[in-house]
N, C-alpha and C positions, 0 to 999 in steps of 0.2 A: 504493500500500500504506500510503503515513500515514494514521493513525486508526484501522487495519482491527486487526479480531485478526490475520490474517494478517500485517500488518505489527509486532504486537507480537511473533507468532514468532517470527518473521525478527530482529528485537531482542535477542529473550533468547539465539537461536543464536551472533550478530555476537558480544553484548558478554563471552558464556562464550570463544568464541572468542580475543579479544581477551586475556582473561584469561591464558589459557594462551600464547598468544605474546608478549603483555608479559611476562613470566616469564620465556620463554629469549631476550627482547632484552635484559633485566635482567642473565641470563647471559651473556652474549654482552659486553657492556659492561665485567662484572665480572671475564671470566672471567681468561688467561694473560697478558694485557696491559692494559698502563697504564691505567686510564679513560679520561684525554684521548686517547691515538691508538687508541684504539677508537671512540670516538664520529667521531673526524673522518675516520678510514677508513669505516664505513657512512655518514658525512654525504655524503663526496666519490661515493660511487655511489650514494645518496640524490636526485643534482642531476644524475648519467648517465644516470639512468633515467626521472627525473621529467619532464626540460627536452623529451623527445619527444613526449611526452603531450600536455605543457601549450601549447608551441608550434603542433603540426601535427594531435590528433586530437581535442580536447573545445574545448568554443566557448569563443571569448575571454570574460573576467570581464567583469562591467556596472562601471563606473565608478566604483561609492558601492563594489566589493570594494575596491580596491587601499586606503585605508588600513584596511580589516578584515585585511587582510593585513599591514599594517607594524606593526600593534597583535599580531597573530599572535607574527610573527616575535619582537617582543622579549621577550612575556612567557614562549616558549621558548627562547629564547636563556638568560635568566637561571635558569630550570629546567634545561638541561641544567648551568651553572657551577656550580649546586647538588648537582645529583646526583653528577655529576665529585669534588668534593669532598669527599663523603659516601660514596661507594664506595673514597676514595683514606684514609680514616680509619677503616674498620670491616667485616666480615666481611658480604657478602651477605645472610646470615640474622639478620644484625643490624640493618641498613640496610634492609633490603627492608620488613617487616614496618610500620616508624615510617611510612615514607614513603606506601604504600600506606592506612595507617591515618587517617591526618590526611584526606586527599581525600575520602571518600563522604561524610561529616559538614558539611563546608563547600562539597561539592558541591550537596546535597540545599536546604540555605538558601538556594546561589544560584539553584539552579531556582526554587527557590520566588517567591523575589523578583523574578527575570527572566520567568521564563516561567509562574508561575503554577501548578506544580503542588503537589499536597498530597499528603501518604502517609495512610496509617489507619493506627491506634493499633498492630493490629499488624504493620505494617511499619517502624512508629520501634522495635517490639520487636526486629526483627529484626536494624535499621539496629545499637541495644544490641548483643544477641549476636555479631552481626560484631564492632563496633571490639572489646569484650569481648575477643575471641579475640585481633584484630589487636596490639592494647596492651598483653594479656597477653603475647604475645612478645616484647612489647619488653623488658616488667619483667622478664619470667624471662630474656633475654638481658643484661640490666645485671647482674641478682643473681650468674647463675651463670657467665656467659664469666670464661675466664681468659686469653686469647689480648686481646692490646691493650689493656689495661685502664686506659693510661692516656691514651688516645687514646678511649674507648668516649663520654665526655662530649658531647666537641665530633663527633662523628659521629652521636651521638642528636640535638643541635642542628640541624644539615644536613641529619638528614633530616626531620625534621618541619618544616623549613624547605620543603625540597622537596615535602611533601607540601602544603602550602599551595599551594604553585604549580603542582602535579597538579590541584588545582580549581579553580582560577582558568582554566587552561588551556581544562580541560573546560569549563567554562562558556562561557568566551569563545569557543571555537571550537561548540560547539553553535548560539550564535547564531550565527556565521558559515555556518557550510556551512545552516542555514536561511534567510541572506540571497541567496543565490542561485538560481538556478532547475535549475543541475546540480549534485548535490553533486561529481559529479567532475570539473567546475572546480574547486571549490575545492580539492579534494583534491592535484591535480596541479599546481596552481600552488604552493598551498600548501607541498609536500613541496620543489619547486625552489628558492622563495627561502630558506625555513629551512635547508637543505642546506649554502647557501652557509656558513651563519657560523660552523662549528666547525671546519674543514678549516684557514683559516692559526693557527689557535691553535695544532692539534694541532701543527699541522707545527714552529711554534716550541716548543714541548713537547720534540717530536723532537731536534729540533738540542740543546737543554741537553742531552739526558740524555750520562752520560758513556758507558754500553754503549744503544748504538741496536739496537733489533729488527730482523731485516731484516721487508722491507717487502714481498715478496710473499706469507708468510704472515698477514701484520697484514690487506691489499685483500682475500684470501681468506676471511676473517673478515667483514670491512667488508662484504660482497658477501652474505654469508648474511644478517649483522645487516639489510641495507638492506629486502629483499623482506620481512623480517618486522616489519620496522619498519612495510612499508608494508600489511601484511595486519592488525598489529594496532590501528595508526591508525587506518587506514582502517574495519574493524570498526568500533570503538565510536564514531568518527562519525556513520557511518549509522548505526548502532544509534540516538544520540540524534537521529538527525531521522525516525527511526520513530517512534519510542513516544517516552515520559519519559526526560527528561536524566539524574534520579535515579536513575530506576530500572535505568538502563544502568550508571550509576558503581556504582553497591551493587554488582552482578552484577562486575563487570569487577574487583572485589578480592577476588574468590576465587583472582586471581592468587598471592597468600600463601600459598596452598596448594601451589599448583603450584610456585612457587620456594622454599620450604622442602625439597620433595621433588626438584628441581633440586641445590639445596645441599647436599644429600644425596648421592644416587645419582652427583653428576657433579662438583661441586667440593671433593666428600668432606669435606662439613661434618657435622658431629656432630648428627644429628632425635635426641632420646629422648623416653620415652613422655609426659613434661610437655610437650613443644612439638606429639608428634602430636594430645593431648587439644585442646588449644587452635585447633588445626588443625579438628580435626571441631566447633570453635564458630562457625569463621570461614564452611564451609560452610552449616551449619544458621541460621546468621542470611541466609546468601543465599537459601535458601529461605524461610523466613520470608518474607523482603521479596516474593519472586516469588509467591507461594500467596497472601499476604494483601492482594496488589493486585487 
């Protein structure tokens, strides 16, 4: 299916897909506990689930993966200690928006540069009208949040920190899972070793804190985040070894939408009509980019 229309379908379905489950892994991360022992509870069954795959049903990696894989792991590694601390500073709908916003822009250049592809004039329209919407949330959440305000700073910092390394990410691993011949090698390796590294942090996390969560609601949690973690990965992977790496990043930050309305509906944050407007720019510039390819 690479090259084919049919395989750019299959693309644009993965990376919408993605979209909307990054959003409630977002949630999920964000939601009744800590960032850090959330991330390490879906890490720790992130590497239960993964390490069967990787070992007993998809073909072992060729040789030149394993350091695309150690390159892997750390440039997530220091994206999840980014995001961690950018969710542990600022309100969901404040962090989500920066982070997601920075990525398709710096995504797009490194496709461009790596892999050679180009947008038309109006799909960098488009590519506008998204961050437009993405950034305008950010301003109207600096101007108007009154909840943290003095913490709002260094949480806008973190996450357009993070969002930098949402495209480096994407980038890096698009080459990857096109360096092999299964992408679900890399997938299932991939998911195992990274697994490994948030789990003793959390757990030292754990131990400071003076009231500890109990821990079979937190795995319960970890257990939902994990399978979605691995459906919304896993999507825009393939997504980008279908079609354009770009073209899958634009599409996959319609997430903004979906977690604004997340933030909303479910962790009872405040949407009014200035953030839904913004909302309907962030969609309309992903069509743009999709129509104008």
């Amino acid at each position: 299916m690479e090259g084919t229309e049919a395989g750019h379908q299959a693309a644009l379905i993965l990376a919408l897909s993605a979209a909307f489950l990054h959003a409630v892994f977002g949630a999920l991360q964000k939601g009744r506990y800590d960032p850090w022992l959330a991330r390490g509870a879906i890490d720790v069954w992130m590497v239960v689930i993964a390490a069967p795959f990787a070992l007993f049903v998809v073909p072992w990696p060729e040789p030149h993966m394993w350091p695309l894989f150690a390159g892997g792991v750390v440039i997530h590694v220091i994206y999840k200690f980014l995001q961690a601390m950018a969710y542990s500073r600022g309100a969901y709908t404040v962090v989500y928006p920066v982070v997601r916003g920075a990525g398709p822009l710096f995504t797009v250049i490194g496709a461009y540069l790596i892999f050679r592809e180009s947008f038309t004039l109006i799909q960098w329209l488009g590519v506008a009208v998204l961050l437009a919407g993405i950034f305008g949330l950010a301003v109207y959440n600096l101007i108007f949040l009154t909840v943290d305000r003095e913490r709002l700073p260094m949480a806008l910092m973190l996450a357009a920190m993070t969002g930098l390394f949402v495209a480096i990410y994407t980038t890096y691993d698009a080459y990857a899972i096109r360096a092999t011949a299964d992408p679900f090698t890399f997938l299932a390796w991939f998911f195992m070793f990274e697994g490994m590294t948030m789990p003793p942090i959390a757990y030292r996390h754990w131990r400071r804190m003076e009231t500890r969560p109990p821990l079979r609601p937190l795995f319960t949690r970890g257990l939902i985040g994990a399978f979605v973690a691995f459906m919304s990965f896993g999507s825009i992977m393939l997504a980008t070894r279908l079609d354009k790496v770009g073209e899958a990043a634009v599409l996959r930050e319609t997430s903004v939408v979906f977690a604004a309305l997340i933030g909303w509906l479910v962790l009872r944050e405040t949407v009014g009509p200035r953030r839904i407007a913004l909302m309907v720019l962030i969609a309309l510039g992903a069509v743009i980019v999709e129509m104008g390819g």
